[in-house]
MISEKOL-182670 format. One record per residue (C-alpha): x negated, y negated, z; residue in one letter. Coordinates in steps of 0.001 Angstrom, whole numbers, plus 500000, padded with zeros to 6 digits. Layout:
N
<<X,Y,Z>,'A'>
...
REM end
This chain:
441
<<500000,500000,500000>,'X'>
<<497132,497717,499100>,'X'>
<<497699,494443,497601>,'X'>
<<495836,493799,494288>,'X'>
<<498019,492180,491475>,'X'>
<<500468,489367,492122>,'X'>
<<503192,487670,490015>,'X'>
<<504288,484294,490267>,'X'>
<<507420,482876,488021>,'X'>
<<506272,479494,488848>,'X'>
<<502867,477885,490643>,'X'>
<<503549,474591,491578>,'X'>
<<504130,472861,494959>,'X'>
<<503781,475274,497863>,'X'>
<<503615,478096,495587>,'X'>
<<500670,476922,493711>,'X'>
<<499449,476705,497481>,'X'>
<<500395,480646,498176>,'X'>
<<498533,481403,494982>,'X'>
<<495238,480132,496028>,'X'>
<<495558,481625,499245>,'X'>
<<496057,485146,497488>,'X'>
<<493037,484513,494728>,'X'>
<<490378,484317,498177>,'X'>
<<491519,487822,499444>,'X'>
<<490785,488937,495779>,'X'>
<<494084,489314,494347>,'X'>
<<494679,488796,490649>,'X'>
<<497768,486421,489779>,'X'>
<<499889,486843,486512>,'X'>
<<502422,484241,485289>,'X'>
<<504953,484492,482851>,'X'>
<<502488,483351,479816>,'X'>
<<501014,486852,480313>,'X'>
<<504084,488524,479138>,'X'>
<<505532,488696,475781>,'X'>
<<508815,489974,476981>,'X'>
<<509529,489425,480876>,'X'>
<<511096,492519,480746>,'X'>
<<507629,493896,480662>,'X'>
<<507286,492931,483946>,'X'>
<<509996,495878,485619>,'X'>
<<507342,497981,483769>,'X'>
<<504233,496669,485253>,'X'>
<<506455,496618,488802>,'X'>
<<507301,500439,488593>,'X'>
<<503060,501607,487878>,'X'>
<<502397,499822,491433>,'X'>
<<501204,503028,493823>,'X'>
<<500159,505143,491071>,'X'>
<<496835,506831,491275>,'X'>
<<495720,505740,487818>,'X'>
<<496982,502407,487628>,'X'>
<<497515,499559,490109>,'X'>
<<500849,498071,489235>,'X'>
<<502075,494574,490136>,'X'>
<<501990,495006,494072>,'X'>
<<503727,491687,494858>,'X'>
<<505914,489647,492677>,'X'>
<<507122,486037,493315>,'X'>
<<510367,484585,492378>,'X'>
<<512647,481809,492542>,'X'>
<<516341,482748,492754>,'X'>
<<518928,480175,491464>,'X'>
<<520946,478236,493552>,'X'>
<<524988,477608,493398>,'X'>
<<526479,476569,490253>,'X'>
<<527158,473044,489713>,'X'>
<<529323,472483,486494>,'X'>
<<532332,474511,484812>,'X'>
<<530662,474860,481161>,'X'>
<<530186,478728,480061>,'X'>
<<527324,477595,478095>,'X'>
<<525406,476594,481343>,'X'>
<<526431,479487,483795>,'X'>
<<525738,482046,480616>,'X'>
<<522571,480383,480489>,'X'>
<<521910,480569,483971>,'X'>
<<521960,484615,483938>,'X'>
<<518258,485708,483401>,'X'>
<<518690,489994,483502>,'X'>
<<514863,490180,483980>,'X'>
<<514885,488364,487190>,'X'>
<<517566,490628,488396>,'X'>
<<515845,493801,487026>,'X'>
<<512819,492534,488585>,'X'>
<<514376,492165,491735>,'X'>
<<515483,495672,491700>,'X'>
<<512601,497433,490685>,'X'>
<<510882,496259,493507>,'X'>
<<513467,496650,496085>,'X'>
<<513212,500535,494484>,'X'>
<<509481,500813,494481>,'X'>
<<509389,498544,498245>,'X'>
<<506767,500692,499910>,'X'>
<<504210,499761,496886>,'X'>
<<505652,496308,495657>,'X'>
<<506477,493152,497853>,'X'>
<<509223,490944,496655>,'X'>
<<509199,487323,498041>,'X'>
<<511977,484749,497499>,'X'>
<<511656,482426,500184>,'X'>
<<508582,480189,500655>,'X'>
<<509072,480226,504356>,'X'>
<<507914,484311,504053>,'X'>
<<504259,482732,502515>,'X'>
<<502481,482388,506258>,'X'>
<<503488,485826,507245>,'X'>
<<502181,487497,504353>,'X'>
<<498878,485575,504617>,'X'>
<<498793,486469,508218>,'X'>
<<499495,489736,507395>,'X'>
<<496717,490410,504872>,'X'>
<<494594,488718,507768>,'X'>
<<495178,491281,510156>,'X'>
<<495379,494707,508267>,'X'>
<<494711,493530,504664>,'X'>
<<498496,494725,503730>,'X'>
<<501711,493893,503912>,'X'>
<<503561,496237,506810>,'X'>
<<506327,498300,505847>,'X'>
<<508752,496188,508145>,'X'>
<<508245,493483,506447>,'X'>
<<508378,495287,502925>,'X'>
<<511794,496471,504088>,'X'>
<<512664,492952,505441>,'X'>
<<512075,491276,502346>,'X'>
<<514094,493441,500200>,'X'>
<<517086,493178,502527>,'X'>
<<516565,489098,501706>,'X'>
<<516085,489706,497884>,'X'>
<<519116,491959,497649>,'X'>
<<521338,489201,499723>,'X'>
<<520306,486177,497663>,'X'>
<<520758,488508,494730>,'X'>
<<524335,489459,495934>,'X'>
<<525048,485421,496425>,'X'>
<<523627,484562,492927>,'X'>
<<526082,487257,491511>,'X'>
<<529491,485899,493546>,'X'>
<<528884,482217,492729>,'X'>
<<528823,483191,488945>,'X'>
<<531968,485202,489299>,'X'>
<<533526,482039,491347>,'X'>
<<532711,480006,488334>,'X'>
<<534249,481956,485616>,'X'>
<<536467,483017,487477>,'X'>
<<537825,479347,487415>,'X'>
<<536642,478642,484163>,'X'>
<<538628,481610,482743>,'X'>
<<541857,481102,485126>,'X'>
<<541660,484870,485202>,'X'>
<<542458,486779,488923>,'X'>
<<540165,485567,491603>,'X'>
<<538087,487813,494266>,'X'>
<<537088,485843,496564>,'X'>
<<533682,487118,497557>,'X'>
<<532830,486726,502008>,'X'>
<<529474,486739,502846>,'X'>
<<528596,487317,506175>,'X'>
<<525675,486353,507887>,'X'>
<<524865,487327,511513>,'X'>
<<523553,484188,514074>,'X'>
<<523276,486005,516954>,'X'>
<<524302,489100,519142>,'X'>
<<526363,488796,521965>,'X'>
<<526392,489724,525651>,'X'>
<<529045,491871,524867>,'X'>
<<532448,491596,523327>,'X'>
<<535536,490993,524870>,'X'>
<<535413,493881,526660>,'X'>
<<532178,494790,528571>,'X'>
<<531986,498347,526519>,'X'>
<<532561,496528,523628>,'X'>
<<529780,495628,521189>,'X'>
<<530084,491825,519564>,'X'>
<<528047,489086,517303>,'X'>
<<528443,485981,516465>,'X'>
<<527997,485470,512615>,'X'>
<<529078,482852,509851>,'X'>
<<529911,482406,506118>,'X'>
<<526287,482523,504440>,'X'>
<<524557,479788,503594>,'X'>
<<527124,477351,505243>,'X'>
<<527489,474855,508045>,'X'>
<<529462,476490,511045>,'X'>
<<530456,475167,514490>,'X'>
<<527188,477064,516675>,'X'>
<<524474,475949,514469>,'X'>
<<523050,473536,516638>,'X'>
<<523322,476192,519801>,'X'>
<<519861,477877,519572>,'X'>
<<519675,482070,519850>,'X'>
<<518767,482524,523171>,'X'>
<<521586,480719,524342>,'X'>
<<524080,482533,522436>,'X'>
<<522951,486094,523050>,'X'>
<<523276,485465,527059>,'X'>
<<526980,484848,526515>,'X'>
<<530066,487004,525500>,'X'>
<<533151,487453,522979>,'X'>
<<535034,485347,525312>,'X'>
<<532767,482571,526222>,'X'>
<<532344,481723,522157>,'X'>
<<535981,481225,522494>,'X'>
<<536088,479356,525485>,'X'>
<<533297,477101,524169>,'X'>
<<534729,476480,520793>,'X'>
<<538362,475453,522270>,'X'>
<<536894,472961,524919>,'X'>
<<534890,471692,522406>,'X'>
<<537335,470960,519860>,'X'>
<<539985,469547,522410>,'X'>
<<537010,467385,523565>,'X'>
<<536434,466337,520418>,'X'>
<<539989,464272,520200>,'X'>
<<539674,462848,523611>,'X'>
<<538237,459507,522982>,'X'>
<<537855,459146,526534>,'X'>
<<536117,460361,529484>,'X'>
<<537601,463869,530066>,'X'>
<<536284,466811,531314>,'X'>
<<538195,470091,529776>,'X'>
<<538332,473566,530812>,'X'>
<<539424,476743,529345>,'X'>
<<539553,480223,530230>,'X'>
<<539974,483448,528245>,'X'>
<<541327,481309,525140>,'X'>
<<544029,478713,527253>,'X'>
<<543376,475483,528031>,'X'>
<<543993,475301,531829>,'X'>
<<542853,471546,532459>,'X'>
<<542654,468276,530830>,'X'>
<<541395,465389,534143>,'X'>
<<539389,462432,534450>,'X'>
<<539499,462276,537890>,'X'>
<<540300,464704,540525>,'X'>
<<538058,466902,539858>,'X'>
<<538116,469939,542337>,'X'>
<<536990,473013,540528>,'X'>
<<535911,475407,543443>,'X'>
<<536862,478969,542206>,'X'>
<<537268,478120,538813>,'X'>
<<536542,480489,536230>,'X'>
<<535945,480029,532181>,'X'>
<<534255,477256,530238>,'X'>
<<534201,473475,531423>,'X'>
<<532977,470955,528971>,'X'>
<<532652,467314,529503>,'X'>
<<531857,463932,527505>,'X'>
<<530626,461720,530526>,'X'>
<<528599,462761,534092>,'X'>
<<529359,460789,537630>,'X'>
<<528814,461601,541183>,'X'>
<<532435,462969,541505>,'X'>
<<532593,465316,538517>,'X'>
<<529089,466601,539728>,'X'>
<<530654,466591,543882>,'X'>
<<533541,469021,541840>,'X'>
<<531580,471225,540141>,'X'>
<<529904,472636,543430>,'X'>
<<531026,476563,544666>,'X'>
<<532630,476859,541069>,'X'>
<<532682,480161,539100>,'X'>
<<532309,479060,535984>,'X'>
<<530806,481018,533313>,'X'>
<<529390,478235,531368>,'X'>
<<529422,474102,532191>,'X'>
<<528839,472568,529284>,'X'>
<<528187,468505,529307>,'X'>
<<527607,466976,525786>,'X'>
<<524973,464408,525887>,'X'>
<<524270,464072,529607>,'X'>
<<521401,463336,531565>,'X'>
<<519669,466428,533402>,'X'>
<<521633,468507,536072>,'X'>
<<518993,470718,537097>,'X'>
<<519500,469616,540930>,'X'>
<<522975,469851,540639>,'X'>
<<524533,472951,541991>,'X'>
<<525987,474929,538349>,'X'>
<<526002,478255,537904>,'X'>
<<525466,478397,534462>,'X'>
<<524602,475240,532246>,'X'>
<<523869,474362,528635>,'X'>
<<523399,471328,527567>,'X'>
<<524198,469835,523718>,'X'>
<<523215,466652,522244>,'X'>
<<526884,466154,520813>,'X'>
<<530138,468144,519533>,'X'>
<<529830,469966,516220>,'X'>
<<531821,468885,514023>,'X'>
<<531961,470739,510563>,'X'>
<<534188,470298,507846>,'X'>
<<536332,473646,507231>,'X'>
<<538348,474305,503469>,'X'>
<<539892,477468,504854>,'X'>
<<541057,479005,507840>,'X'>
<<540330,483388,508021>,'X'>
<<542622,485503,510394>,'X'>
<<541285,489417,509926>,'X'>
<<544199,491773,510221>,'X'>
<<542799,495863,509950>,'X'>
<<541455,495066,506594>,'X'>
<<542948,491702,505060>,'X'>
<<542301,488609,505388>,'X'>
<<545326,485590,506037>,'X'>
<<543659,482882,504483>,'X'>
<<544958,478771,504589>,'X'>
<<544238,475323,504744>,'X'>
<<543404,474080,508305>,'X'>
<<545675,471471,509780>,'X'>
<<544225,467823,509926>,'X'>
<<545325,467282,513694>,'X'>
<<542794,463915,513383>,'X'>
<<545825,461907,510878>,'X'>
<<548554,463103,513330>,'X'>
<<551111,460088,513826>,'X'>
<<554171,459459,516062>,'X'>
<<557638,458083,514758>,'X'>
<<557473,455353,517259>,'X'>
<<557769,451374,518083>,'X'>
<<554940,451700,520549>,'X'>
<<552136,454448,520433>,'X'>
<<550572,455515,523753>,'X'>
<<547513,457478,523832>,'X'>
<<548861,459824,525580>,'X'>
<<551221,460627,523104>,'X'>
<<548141,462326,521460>,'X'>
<<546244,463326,524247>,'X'>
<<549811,465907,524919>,'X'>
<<549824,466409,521430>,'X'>
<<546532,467475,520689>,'X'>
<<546362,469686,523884>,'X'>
<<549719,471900,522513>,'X'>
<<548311,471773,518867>,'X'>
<<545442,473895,519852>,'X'>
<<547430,476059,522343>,'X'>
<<549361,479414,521575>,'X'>
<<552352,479100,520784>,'X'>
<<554583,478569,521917>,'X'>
<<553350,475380,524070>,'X'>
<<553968,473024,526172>,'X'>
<<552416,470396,528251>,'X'>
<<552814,467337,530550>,'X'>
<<550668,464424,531036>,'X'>
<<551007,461958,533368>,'X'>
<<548318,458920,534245>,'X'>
<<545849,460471,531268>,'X'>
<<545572,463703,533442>,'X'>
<<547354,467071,532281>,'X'>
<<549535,468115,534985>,'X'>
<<550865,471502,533787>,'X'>
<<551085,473608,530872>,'X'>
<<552065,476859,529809>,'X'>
<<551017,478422,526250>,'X'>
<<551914,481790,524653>,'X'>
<<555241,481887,525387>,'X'>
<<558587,483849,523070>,'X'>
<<560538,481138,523718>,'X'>
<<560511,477013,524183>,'X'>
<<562804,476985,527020>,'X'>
<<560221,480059,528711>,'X'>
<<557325,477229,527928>,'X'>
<<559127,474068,529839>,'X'>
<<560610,476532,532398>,'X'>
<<557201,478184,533253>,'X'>
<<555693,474513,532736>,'X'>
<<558009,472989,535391>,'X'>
<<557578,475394,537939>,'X'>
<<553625,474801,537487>,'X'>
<<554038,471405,538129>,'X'>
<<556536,471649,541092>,'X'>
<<554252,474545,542912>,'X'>
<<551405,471726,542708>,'X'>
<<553866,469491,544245>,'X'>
<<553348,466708,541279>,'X'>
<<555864,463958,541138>,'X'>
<<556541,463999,536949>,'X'>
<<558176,460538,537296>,'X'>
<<557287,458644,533937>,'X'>
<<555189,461522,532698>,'X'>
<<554929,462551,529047>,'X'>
<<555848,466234,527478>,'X'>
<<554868,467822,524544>,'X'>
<<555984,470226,522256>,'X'>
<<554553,472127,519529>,'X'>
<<557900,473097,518134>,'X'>
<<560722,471064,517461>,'X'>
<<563145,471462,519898>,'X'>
<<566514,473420,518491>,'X'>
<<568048,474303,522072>,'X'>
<<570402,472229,523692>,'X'>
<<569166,474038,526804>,'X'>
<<565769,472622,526751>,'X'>
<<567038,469097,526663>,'X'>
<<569209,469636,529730>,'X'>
<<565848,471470,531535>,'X'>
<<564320,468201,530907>,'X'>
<<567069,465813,532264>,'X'>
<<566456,464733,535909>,'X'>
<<562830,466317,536372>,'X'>
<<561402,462592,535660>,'X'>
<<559849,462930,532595>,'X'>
<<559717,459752,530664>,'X'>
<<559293,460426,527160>,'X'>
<<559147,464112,524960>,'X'>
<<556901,464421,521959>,'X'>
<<557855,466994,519778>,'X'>
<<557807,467590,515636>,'X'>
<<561562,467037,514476>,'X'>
<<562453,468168,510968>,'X'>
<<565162,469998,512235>,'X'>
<<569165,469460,511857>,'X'>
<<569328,469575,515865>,'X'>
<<567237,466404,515857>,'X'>
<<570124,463829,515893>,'X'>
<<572282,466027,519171>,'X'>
<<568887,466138,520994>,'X'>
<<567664,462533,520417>,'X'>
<<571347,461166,521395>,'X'>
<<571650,463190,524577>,'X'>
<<568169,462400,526114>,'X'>
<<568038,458484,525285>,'X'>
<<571565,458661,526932>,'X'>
<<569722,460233,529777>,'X'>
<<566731,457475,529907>,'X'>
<<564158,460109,527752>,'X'>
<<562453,458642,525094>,'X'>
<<562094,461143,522128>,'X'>
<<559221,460352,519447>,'X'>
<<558858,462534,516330>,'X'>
<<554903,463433,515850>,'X'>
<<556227,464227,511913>,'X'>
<<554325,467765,511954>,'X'>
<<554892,470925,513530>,'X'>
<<551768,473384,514882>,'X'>
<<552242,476591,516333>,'X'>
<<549140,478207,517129>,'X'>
<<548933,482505,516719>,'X'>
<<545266,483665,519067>,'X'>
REM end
């Protein structure tokens, strides 16, 4: 498995760099001027390891990125068969030829012939499993292309590509990883490896849900969730001995820190803070600031099949209203990104109940009042969301008398005009947010 023949398809910038590094351990480079027909070169790949000839031992490509224009002339064009022959024959001959596609591979070859004078099998294997994917990518972008092009059926090619392992899944016998769409911004980028393999299945979820409530909650809250609910939504009063899940936070002061003592919390998480190293958490990470990533479609795996739409722009939500609270979105947002169905009450910018995941509206407010009255909280001129328009006459008498000021829900529905009528005649302001959101986990 001794390196003594290289091909390069190109040899400028850091490649041109590569090659000299490969002439001073003695290795001979070819180009594609040394090749009538590049095909030739699958030939030359295949003689590598054979006693009386010394093949091409490591070949050097460049592999096309994503198509950028509709025009068959210029994705036809873009095909080159030897490149993908090439890439073949040396994933089939790996344990005599080397196949390199990514420039960042360069300093571990050198360091490799360094050591042993070789290239180690691991690596041989490793770089074939990177050839193959980019190959696989190449191949799905052109079918996305004339696949439009063509308006003929579309596949719709996933590519998977695993971040990081996980503690465990959401069981602890269960086996988990984190991965994304290839080649594509996702949400955990900027959380380094380390970090995610110490935590599980359900702490991704936890994170990702108090970070995207966060996210709409221009002001300083601190959220938490556990196992997939959002359980609180304060800016003050912040007593979370006991407490269990994922608590993430835009702002830091002596009382939030005073609160977050005898907690057990899996994970405190405090965007853009200064260092809480003396401060008594369990478990911290710290982020510079919430991802945010742009999303075209929204994937729900069912035993097979993917359900595949749009996401909803909950940043553009608006309220059918005279006068627009921010509270008004503060409920809304919190029951947009709850199971449904939801619903919550707010009252002085703190949420003061909630109950999510419900069969039923009136088994949401019911299970929501009783929340609020075991915590003995006086819902005089609070706000109450819904993620569902309201269709039962039964919820609007629930409401009457409990001291809620005002009920955000979607409307859209024939019941709206009955339900508006009876709880303005009952002091209740109703405002329309215009969109409905119910939420499946």
């Amino acid at each position: 498995m001794n390196v003594n023949y290289a091909f390069f398809e190109k040899t400028d910038g850091l490649l041109e760099s590569f090659q000299k590094k490969l002439v001073q351990f003695g290795i001979k480079i070819y180009t594609a001027g040394d090749f009538d027909d590049m095909f030739d070169l699958n030939v030359e790949i295949k003689k590598s390891g054979e006693s009386d000839f010394k093949g091409i031992d490591l070949v050097v490509l460049e592999m096309p990125g994503e198509n950028q224009r509709l025009e068959e002339s210029y994705i036809l064009n873009s095909i080159e068969p030897w490149k993908i022959a090439a890439v073949y024959s040396c994933v089939k001959n790996y344990r005599n030829s080397v196949i390199v596609i990514d420039p960042g591979d360069f300093d571990k070859i050198i360091e490799s012939l360094e050591e042993c004078g070789d290239v180690t099998l691991q690596d041989r294997r490793m770089f074939s499993l990177k050839a193959l994917y980019r190959l696989l990518r190449y191949n799905s972008s052109i079918h996305r292309e004339m696949s439009e092009l063509f308006a003929s059926e579309k596949f719709e090619t996933l590519i998977l590509e695993e971040k990081s392992p996980l503690r465990y899944g959401e069981n602890p016998q269960q086996l988990a990883y984190l991965t994304k769409i290839a080649k594509t911004k996702s949400f955990f980028d900027s959380f380094d490896e380390d970090t995610l393999a110490g935590l599980s299945y359900n702490n991704i979820v936890d994170i990702h849900l108090a970070l995207s409530l966060l996210k709409y909650l221009d002001d300083s809250f601190a959220v938490r969730v556990h196992h997939g609910i959002i359980v609180d939504v304060r800016k003050k009063h912040f007593d979370f001995k006991s407490s269990r899940g994922v608590l993430a936070a835009n702002f830091i002061n002596d009382e939030l820190i005073e609160g977050l003592k005898g907690n057990d919390l899996d994970i405190v998480m405090l965007p853009g803070t200064p260092d809480l190293s003396k401060a008594e958490i369990r478990k911290f990470i710290k982020i510079k600031e919430i991802p945010s990533v742009e999303v075209e479609k929204e994937y729900r795996f069912m035993d097979g099949n993917f359900l595949i739409q749009t996401p909803d722009d909950l940043s553009n939500m608006k309220f059918l209203s005279d006068e627009f609270d921010v509270q008004y979105k503060f409920a809304n947002i919190v029951v947009a990104l709850s199971r449904s169905m939801a619903c919550c009450i707010f009252k002085d910018y703190e949420l003061i109940s909630i109950s999510a995941g419900q069969t039923e509206q009136i088994d949401a407010l019911e299970t929501t009042l009783r929340k609020a009255e075991k915590k003995s909280m006086n819902l005089d001129g609070s706000v109450c969301a819904f993620d569902g328009p309201i269709k039962d006459i039964e919820v609007v008498n629930h409401v009457i008398g409990t001291g809620i000021k005002t009920i955000i829900e979607p409307g859209g529905v024939k019941e709206d005009r009955i339900v508006k009528k009876q709880l303005e005649e009952n002091g209740i302001e109703l405002i329309f947010s215009g969109r409905r959101r119910y939420k499946i986990s």
